[in-house]
C-alpha positions in Angstrom: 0.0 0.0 0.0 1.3 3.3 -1.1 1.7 6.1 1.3 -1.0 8.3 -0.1 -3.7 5.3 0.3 -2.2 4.2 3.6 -2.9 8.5 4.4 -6.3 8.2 2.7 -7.2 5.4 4.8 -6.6 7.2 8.1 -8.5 9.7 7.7 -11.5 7.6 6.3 -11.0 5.1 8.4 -10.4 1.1 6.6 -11.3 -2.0 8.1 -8.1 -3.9 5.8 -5.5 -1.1 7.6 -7.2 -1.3 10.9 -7.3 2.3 11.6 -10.5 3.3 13.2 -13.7 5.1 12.2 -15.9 7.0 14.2 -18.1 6.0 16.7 -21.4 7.5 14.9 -20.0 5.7 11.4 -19.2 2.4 13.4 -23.1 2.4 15.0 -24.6 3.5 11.0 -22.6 0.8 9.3 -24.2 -1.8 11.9 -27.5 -0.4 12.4 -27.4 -0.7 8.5 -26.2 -4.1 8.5 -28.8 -5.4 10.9 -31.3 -4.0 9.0 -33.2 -1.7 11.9 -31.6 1.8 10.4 -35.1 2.5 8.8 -37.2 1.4 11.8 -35.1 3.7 13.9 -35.8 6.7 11.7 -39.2 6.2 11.7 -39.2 5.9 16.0 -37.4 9.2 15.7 -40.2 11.1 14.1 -42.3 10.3 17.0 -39.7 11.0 19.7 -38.5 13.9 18.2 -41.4 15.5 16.6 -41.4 19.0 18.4 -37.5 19.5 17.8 -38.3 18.6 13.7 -42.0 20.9 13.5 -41.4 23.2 16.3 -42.6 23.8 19.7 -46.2 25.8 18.7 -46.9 23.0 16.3 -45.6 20.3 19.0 -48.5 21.8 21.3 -51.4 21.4 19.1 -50.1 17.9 17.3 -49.2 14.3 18.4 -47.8 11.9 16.2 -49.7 8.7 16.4 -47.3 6.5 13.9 -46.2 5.7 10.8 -47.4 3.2 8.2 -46.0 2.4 4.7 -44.3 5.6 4.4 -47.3 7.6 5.9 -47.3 9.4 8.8 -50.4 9.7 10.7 -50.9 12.8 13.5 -53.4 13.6 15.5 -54.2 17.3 15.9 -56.3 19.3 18.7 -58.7 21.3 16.9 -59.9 21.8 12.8 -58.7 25.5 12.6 -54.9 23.9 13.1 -55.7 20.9 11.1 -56.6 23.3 8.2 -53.4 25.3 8.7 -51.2 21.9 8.9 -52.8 20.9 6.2 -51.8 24.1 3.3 -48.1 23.6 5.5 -48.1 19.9 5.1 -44.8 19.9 2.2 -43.1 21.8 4.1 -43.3 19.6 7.6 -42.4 16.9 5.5 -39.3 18.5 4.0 -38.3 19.3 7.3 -38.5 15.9 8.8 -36.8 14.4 6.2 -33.9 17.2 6.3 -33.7 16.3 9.9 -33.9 12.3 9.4 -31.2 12.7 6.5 -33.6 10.6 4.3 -36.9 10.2 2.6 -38.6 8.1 5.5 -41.8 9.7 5.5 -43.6 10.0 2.0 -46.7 11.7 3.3 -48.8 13.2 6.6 -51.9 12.6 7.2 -53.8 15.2 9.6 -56.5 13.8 11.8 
């Protein structure tokens, strides 16, 4: 191995040098390999739903869960529901931004 790869290695981190990766790459990689990185995602929407929508949305909103790709929350009064409703792209851009993927394909207000 050249110099420059063995360099290139370090600072990715290669499991033929044995130089170490990060912590939060190590957990990905096996959360990926076992199959539950998807599942996890969709647990943070619900435990993290007023950090991703906001604390006056988080007030008048609970998520319930998520099914195929849907995402299904429960909100206080039909006035808000309306208003959710017209902002409903823009939620779901920004709890996909947060998530770092596409988990949830649509909301559904209720």
């Amino acid at each position: 191995m050249s110099a420059d790869a063995v360099r290139r290695a370090r600072r990715k981190g290669s499991k033929t040098t044995g130089y170490p990766v990060p912590a939060s790459q190590a957990i990905n990689e096996l959360l990926t390999a076992l199959g539950i990185d998807q599942t996890l995602r969709k647990f943070s929407v619900l435990t993290a739903w007023s950090d991703m929508v906001g604390e006056q949305i988080a007030r008048v909103t609970v998520p319930e869960r998520i099914e195929s790709g849907v995402l299904y929350v429960r909100v206080t009064t039909a006035p808000w529901r309306a208003e959710l409703s017209m902002k409903r792209l823009e939620i779901l851009q920004k709890i996909n931004r947060a998530l770092g993927a596409d988990v949830v394909k649509d909301i559904r207000f209720r």
